[in-house]
ZADO-300418 format. One record per residue (C-alpha): residue number from 1; residue in three letters; x, y, z. Coordinates in Angstrom, 3 decimals. Layout:
% residues N
R, NUM, ALA, X, Y, Z
...
***
This chain:
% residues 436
R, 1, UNK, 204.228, -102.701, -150.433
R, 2, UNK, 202.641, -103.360, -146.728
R, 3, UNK, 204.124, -107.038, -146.693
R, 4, UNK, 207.504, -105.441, -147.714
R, 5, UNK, 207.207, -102.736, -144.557
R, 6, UNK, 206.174, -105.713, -142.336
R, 7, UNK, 209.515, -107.635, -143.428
R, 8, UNK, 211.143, -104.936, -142.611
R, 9, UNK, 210.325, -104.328, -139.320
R, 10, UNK, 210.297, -107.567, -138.596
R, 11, UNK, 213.980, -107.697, -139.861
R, 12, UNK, 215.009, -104.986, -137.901
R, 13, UNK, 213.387, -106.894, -134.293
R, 14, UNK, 214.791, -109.721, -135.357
R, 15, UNK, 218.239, -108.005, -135.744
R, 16, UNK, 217.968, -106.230, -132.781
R, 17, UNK, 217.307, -109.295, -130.267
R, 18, UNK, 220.116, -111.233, -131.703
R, 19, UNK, 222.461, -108.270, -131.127
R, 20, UNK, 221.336, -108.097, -127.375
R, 21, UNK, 222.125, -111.708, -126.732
R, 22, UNK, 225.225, -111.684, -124.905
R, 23, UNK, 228.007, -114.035, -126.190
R, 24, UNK, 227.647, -117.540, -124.250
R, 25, UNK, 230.399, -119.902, -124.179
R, 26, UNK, 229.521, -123.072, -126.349
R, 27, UNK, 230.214, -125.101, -123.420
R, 28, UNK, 230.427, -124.007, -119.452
R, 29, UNK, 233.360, -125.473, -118.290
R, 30, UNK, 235.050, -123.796, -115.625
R, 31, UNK, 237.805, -121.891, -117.137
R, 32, UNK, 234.965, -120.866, -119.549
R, 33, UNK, 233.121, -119.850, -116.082
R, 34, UNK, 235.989, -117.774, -115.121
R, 35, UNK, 236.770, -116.107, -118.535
R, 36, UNK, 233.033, -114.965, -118.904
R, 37, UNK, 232.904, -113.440, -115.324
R, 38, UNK, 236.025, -111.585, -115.869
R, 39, UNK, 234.846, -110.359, -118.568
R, 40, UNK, 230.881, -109.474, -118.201
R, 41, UNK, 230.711, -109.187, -114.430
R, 42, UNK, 229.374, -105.964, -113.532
R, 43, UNK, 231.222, -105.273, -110.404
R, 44, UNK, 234.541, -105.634, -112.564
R, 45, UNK, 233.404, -103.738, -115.487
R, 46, UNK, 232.341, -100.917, -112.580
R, 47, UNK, 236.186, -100.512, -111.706
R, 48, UNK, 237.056, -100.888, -114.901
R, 49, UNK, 235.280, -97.595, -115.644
R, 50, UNK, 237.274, -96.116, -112.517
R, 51, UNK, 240.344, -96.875, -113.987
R, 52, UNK, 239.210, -95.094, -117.467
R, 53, UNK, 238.191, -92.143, -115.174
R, 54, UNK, 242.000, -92.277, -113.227
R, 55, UNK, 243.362, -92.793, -116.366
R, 56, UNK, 241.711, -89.389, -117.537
R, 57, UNK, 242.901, -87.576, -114.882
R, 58, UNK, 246.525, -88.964, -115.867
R, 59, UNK, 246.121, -87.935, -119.212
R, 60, UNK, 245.186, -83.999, -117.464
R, 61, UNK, 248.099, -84.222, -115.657
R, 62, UNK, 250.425, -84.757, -118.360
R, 63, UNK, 249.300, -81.541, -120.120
R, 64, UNK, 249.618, -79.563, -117.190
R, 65, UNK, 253.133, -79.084, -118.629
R, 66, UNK, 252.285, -77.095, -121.467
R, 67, UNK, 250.997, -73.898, -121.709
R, 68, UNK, 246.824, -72.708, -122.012
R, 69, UNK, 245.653, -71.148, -124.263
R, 70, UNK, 242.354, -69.359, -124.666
R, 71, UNK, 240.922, -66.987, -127.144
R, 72, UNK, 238.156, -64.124, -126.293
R, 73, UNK, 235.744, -61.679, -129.197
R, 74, UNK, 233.553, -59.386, -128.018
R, 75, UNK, 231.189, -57.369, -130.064
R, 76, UNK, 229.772, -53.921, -128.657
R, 77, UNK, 226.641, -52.422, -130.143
R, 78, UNK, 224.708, -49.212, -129.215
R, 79, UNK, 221.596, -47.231, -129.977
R, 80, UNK, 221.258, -43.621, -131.775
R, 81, UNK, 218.214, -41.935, -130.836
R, 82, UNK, 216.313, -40.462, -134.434
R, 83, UNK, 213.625, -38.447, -135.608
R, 84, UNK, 212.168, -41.541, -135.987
R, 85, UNK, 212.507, -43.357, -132.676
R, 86, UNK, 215.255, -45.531, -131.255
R, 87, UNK, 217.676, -47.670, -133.535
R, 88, UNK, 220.206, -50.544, -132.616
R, 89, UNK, 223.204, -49.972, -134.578
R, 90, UNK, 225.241, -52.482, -135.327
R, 91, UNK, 229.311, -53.253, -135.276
R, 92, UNK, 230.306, -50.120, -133.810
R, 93, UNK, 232.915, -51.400, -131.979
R, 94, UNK, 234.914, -55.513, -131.448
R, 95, UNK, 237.912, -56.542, -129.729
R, 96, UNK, 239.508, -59.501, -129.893
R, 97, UNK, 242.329, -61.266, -127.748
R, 98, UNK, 244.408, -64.468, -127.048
R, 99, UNK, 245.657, -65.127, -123.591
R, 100, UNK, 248.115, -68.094, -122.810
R, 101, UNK, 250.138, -68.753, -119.254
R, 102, UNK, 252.661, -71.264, -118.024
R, 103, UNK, 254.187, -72.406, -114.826
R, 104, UNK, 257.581, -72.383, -115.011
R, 105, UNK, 258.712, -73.456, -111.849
R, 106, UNK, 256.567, -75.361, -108.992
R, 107, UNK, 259.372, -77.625, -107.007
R, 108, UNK, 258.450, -80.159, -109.325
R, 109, UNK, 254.701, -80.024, -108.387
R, 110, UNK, 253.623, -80.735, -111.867
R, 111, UNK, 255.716, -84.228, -112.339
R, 112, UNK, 255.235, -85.089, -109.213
R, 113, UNK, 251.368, -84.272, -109.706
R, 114, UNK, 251.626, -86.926, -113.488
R, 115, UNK, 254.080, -89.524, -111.092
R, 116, UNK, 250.906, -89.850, -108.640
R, 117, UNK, 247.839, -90.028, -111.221
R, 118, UNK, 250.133, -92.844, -113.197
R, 119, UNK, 250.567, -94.684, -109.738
R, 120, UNK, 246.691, -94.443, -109.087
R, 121, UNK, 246.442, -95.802, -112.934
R, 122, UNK, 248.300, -98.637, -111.624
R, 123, UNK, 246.362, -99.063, -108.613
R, 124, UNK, 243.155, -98.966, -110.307
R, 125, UNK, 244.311, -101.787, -112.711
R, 126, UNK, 245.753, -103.830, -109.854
R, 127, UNK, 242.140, -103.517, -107.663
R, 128, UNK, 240.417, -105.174, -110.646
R, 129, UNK, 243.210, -108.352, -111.195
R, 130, UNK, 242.194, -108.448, -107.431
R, 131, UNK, 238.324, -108.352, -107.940
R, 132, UNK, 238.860, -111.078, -110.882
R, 133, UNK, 241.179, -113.078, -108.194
R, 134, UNK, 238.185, -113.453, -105.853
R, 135, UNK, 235.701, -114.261, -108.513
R, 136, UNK, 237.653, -116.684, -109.628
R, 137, UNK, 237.887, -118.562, -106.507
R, 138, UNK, 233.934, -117.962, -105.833
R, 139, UNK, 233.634, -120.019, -109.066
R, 140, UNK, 235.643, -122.531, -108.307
R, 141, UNK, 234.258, -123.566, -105.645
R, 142, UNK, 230.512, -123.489, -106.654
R, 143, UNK, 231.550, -125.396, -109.620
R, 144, UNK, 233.197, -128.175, -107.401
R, 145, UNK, 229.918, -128.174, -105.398
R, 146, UNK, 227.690, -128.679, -108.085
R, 147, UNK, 230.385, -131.726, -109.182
R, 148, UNK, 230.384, -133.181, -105.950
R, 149, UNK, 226.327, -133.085, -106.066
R, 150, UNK, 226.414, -134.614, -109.339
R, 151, UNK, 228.679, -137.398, -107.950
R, 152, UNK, 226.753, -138.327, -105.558
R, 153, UNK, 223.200, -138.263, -107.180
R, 154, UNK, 224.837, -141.051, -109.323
R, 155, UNK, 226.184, -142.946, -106.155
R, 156, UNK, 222.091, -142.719, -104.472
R, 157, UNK, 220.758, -143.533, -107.601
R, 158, UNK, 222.869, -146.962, -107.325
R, 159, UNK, 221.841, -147.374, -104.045
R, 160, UNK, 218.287, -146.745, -104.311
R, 161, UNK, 218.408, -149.641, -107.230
R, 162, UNK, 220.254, -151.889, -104.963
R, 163, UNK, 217.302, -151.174, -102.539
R, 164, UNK, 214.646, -151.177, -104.859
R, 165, UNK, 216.057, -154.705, -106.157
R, 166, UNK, 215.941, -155.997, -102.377
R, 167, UNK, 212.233, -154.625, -102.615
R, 168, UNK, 211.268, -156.859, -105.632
R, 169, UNK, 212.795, -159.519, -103.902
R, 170, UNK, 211.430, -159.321, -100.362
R, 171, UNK, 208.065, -158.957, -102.109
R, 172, UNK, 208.477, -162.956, -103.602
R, 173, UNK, 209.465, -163.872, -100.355
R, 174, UNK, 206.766, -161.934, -98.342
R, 175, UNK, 204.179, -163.548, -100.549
R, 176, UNK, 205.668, -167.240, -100.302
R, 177, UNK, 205.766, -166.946, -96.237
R, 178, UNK, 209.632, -166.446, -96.012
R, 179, UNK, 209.537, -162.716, -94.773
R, 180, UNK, 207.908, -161.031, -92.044
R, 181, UNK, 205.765, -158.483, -92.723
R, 182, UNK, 208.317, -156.424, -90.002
R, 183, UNK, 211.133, -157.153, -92.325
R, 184, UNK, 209.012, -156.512, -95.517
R, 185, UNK, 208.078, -152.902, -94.262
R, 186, UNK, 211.660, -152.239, -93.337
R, 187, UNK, 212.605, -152.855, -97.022
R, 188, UNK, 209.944, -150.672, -98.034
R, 189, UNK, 210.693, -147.834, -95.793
R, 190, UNK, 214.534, -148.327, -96.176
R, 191, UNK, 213.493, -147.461, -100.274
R, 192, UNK, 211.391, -144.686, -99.525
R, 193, UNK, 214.401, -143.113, -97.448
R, 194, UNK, 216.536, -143.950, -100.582
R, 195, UNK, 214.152, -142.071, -102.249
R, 196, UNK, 213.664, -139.571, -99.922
R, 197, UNK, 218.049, -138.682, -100.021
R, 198, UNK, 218.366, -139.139, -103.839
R, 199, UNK, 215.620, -136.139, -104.440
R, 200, UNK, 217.614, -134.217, -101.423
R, 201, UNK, 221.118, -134.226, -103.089
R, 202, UNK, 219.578, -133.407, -106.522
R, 203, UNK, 217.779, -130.722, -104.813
R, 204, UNK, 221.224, -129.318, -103.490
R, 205, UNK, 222.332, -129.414, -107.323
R, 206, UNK, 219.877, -127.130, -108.664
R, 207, UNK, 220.735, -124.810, -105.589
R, 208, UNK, 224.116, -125.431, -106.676
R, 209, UNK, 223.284, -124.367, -110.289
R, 210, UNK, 221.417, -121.475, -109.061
R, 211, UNK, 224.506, -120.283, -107.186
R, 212, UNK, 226.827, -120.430, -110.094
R, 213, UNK, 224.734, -119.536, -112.058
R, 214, UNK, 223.792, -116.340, -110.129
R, 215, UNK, 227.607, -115.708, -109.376
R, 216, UNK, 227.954, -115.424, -113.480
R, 217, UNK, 225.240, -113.089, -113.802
R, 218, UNK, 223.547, -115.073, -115.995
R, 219, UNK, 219.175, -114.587, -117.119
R, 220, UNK, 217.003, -116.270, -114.851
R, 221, UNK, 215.365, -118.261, -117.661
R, 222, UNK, 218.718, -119.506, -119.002
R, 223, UNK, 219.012, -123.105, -118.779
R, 224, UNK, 222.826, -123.539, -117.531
R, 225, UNK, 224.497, -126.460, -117.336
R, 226, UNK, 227.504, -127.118, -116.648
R, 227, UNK, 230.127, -129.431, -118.528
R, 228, UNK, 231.660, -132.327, -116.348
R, 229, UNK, 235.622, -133.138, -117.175
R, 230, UNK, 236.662, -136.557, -118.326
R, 231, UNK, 238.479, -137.011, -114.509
R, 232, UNK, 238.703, -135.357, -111.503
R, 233, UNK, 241.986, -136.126, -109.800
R, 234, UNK, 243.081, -135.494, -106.741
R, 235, UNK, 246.747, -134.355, -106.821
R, 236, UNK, 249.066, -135.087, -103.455
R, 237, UNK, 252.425, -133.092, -105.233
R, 238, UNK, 252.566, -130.049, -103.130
R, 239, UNK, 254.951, -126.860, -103.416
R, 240, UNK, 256.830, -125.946, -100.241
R, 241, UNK, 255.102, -123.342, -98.201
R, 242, UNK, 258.332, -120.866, -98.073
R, 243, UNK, 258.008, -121.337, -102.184
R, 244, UNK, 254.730, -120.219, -102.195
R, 245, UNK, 254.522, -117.444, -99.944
R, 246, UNK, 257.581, -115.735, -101.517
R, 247, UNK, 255.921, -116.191, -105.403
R, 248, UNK, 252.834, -114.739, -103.953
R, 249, UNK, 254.332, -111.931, -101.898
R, 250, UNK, 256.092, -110.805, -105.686
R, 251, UNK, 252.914, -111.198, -107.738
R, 252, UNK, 249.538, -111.158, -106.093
R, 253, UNK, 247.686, -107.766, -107.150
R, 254, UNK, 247.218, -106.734, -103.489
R, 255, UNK, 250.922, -106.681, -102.415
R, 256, UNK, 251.810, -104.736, -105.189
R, 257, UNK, 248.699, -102.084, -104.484
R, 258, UNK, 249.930, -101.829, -101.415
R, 259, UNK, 253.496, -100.775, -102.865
R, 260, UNK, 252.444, -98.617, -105.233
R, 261, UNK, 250.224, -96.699, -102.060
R, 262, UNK, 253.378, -96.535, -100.444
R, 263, UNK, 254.956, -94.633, -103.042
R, 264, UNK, 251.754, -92.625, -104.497
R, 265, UNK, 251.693, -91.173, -100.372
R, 266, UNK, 255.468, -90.533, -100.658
R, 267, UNK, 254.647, -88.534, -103.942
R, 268, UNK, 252.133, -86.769, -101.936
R, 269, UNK, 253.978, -85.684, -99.563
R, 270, UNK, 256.360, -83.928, -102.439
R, 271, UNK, 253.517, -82.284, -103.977
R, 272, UNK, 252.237, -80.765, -100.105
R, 273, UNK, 256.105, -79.547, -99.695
R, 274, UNK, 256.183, -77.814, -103.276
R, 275, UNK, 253.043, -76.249, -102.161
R, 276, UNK, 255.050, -73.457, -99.730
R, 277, UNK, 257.809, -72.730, -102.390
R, 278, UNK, 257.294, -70.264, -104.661
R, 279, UNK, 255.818, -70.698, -108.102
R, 280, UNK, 257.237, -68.994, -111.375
R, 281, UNK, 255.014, -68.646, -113.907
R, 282, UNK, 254.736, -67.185, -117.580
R, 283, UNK, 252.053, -64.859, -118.977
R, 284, UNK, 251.060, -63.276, -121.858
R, 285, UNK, 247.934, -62.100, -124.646
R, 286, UNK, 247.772, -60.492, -127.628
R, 287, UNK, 244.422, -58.017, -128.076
R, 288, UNK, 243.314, -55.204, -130.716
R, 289, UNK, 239.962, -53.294, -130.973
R, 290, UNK, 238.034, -51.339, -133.434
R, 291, UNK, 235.580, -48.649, -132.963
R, 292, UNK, 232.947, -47.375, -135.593
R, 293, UNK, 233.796, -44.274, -136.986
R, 294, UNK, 237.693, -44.135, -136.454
R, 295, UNK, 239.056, -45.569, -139.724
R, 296, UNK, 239.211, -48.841, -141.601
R, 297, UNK, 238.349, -52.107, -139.951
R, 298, UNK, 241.514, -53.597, -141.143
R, 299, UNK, 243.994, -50.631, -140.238
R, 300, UNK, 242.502, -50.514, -136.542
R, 301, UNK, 243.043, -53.773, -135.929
R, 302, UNK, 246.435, -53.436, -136.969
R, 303, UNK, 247.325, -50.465, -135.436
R, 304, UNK, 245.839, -51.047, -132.162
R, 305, UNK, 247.310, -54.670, -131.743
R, 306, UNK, 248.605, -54.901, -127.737
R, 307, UNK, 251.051, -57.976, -126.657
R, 308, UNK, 252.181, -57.869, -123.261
R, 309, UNK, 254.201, -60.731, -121.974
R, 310, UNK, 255.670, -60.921, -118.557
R, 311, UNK, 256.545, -62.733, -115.544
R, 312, UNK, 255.067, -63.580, -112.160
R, 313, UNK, 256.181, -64.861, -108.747
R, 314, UNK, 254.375, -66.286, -106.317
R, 315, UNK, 255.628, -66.470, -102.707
R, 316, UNK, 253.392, -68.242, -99.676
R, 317, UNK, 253.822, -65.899, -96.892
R, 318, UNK, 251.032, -67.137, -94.402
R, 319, UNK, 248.177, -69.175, -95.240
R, 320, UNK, 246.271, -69.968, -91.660
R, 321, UNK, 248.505, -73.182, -91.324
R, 322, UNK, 246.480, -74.956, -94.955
R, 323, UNK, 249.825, -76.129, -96.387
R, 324, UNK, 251.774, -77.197, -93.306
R, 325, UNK, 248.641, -79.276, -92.474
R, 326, UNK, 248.949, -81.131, -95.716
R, 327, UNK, 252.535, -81.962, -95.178
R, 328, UNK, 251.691, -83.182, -91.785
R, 329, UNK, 248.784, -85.538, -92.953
R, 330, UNK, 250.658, -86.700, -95.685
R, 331, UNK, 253.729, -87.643, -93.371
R, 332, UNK, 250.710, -89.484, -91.421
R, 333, UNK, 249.835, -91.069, -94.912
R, 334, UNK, 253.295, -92.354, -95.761
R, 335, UNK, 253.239, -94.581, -91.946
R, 336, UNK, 249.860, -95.186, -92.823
R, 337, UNK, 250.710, -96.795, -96.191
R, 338, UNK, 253.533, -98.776, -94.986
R, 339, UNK, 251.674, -100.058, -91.991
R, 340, UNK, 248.366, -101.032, -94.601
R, 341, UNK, 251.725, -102.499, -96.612
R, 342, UNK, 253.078, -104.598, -93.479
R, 343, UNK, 249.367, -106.124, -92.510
R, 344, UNK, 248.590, -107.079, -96.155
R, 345, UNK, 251.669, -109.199, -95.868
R, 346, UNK, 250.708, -110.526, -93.032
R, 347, UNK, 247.580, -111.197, -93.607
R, 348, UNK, 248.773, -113.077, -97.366
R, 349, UNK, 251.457, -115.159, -95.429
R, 350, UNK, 248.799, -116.300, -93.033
R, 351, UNK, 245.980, -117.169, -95.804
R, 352, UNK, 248.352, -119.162, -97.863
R, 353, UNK, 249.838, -121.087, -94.604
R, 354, UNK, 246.236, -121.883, -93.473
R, 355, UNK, 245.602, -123.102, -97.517
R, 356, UNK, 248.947, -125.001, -96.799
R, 357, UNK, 247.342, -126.699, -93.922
R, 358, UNK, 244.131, -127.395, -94.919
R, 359, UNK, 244.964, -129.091, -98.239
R, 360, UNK, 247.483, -131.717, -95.976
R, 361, UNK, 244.496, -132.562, -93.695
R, 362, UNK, 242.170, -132.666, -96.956
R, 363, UNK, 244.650, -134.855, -98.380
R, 364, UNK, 244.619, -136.991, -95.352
R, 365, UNK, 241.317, -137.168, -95.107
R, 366, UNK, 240.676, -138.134, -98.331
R, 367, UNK, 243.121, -141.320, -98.113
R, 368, UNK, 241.392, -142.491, -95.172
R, 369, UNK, 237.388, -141.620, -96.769
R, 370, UNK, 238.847, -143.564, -99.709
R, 371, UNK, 240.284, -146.841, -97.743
R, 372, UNK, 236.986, -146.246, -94.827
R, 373, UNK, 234.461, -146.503, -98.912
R, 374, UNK, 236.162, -149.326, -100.393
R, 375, UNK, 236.007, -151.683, -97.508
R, 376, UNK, 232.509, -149.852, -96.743
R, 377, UNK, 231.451, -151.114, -100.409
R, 378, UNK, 232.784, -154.861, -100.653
R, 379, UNK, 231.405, -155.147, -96.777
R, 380, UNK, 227.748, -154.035, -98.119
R, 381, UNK, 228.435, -156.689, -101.366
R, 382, UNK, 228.992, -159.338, -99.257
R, 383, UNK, 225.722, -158.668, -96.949
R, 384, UNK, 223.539, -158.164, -100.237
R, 385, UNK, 224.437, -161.053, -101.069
R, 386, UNK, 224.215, -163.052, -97.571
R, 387, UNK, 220.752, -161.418, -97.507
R, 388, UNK, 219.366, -163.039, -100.644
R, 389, UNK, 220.040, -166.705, -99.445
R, 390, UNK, 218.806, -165.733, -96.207
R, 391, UNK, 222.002, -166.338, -93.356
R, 392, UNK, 221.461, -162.661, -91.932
R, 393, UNK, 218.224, -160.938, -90.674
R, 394, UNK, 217.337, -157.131, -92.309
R, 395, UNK, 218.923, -154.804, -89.376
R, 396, UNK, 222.401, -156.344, -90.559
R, 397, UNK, 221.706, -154.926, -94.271
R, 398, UNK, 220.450, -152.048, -92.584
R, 399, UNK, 223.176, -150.832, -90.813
R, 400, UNK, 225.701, -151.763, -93.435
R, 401, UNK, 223.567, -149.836, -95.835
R, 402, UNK, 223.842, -146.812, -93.473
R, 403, UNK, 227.459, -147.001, -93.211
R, 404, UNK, 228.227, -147.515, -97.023
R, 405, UNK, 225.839, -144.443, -97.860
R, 406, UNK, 228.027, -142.272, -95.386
R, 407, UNK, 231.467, -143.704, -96.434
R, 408, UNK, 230.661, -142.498, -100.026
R, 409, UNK, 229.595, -138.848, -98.855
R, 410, UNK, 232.691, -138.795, -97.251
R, 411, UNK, 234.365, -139.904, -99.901
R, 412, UNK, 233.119, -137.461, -102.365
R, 413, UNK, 233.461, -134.198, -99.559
R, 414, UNK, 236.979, -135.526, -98.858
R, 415, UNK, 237.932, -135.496, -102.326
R, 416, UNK, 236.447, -132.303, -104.026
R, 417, UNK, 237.856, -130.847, -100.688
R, 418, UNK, 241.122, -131.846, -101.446
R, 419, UNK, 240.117, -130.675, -105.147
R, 420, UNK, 239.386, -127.347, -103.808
R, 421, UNK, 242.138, -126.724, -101.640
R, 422, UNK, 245.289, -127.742, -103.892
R, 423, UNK, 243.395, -125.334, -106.415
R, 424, UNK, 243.283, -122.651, -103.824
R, 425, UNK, 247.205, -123.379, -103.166
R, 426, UNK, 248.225, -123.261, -106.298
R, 427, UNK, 246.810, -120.475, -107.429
R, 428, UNK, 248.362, -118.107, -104.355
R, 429, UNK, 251.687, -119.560, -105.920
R, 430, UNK, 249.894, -117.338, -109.663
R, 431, UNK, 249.153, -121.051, -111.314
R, 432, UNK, 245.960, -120.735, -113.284
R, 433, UNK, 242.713, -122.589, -111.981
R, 434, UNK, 242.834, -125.747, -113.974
R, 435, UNK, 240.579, -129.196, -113.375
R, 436, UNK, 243.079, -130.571, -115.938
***
């Protein structure tokens, strides 16, 4: 019986750890980055929840139409004073009542009240495509980092076996008389620097990792990795600028907040002006009673049943200037919204035209890293191998070294650069992030 309770509880731990385990991707690629930080980040999930709270306040609105309704029962008792003392009698006396009212006429407060709360629905949806816009660039480019680290780990680990290769072989010559001990040390300390900038750049990976890795929210004892794609090419086909700017000016989320603020302040302004015309509005209850000692229960309540309906104006005569000050500030609004409309324009047109430019001079740059590597590379062949039958001293290997190391680091910024920006580009024109 004990080893049964034990299973159980054990069952039920077990249960419960697996359902708090949060649903990993199988593989981290980067659109699998991107979907699970749209999905689990917390700031997005926070306006998320706004929206559900706007979206309450919509629903509110929308039965503001209709009329209330509300119900009342009160129960009266006394005390009769006998031979015997005090007594609490009960029932002696109820009434119950219904009470229900309904605007009939507000200058179109109430639709104009539902119009703004669906706008701010809107809005609310349109700030979290926004907040999932900027994630998804964050992503992207500490993913590209972490890439580019992982590039060129594999380009020092070639060099440092090039270097460590010279090493075994200055060593033969060193002890057959052929090498200076100068030169011999060189090779030594020109490995130990190899050393020293492979365990640098993997360094940067892991703060790499750490970055993404933080960015997705992720446990600190999760072991995240990454998945590298089968290419990473570097695409020169470019959309016009004009193209771009006018897709994004017709899609991106903050344009179109900035519309809909426009017309939410507009509907404002509306709702101020209905404020100082009257309001017509529809009332009515139904109530009956019943005392103790004045008949039947049943016939009282029938007989005293009351149902007054009628109707009631409201007219603003002077209210210390309240409403005229909300049609003022809302007027203020409206040139407020359209100006916040203008700069966000602005500001869009400007982002995507400095995107435009950067990704030309990546792309430039990139050419010329790529032609500055390969000549960089066969140069460095030809002086490894000039260096094994001895025709040049150690500083020529040396500095070629040096400059092949920095042609490649050029390479790779150049290229996940370019990598970065056409992404960035592309997706102001609403093209999905894709290493593809």
């Amino acid at each position: 019986m004990k080893s049964k309770f034990f299973f159980l509880i054990f069952s039920c731990i077990v249960i419960e750890i697996f359902a708090q385990t949060p649903n990993y991707p199988n593989a981290w690629t980067l659109e699998n980055c991107i979907a699970y930080a749209k999905e689990n980040n917390i700031s997005i999930h926070s306006l998320r929840l706004s929206k559900n709270s706007t979206y309450q306040d919509l629903l509110q609105a929308k039965e503001a139409k209709y009329p209330s309704l509300s119900g009342t029962v009160s129960q009266g008792l006394f005390a009769l004073n006998g031979s015997d003392g005090l007594h609490m009698t009960g029932a002696p006396s109820q009434s119950i009542g219904a009470n229900s009212s309904m605007t009939l006429y507000h200058a179109d407060y109430i639709k104009n009240n539902e119009t703004s709360k669906n706008l701010l629905v809107q809005m609310a949806d349109l700030s979290v495509q926004e907040s999932e816009n900027n994630i998804t660039l964050n992503i992207t480019q500490a993913y590209l980092n972490i890439l580019m680290n992982q590039e060129n780990i594999i380009s020092l680990e070639n060099v440092l076996k090039t270097t460590q290769t010279q090493l075994k072989q200055g060593d033969q010559l060193y002890k057959a008389g052929s090498l200076s001990k100068l030169n011999y040390l060189q090779i030594q300390s020109q490995v130990a620097q190899d050393q020293y900038n492979l365990t640098a750049a993997q360094n940067n990976l892991r703060t790499n990792t750490v970055n993404l890795k933080q960015i997705l929210q992720l446990p600190s004892n999760y072991d995240f990795q990454i998945v590298k794609p089968d290419s990473i090419i570097v695409d020169n086909q470019l959309k016009t600028l004009e193209d771009v700017q006018n897709l994004a000016q017709n899609q991106r989320p903050e344009i179109k907040y900035s519309e809909l603020n426009v017309e939410n302040s507009n509907t404002n302004l509306k709702m101020a002006k209905a404020s100082i015309q009257p309001t017509l509005s529809l009332s009515g209850n139904i109530s009956t009673n019943y005392s103790n000692g004045k008949g039947n229960y049943f016939n009282q309540l029938g007989n005293n049943f009351y149902m007054p309906i009628g109707l009631s104006l409201g007219i603003p005569i002077y209210n210390n200037r309240i409403y005229k000050t909300q049609i003022e500030k809302s007027k203020i609004a409206i040139e407020q919204a359209n100006l916040d409309l203008q700069n966000t324009k602005t500001i869009l047109n400007q982002q995507i035209e400095q995107s435009y430019i950067n990704l030309q001079n990546a792309l430039s740059q990139y050419d010329s890293a790529k032609t500055q590597m390969d000549i960089s590379q066969q140069s460095y062949d030809i002086v490894n191998a000039q260096m094994k039958i001895g025709s040049i001293d150690y500083v020529q290997l040396q500095q070629q070294r040096l400059l092949y190391i920095q042609s490649v680091q050029n390479f790779l910024q150049a290229k996940y650069t370019a990598v970065l920006n056409k992404q960035i580009y592309e997706f102001y024109a609403d093209n999905p992030i894709n290493l593809k």
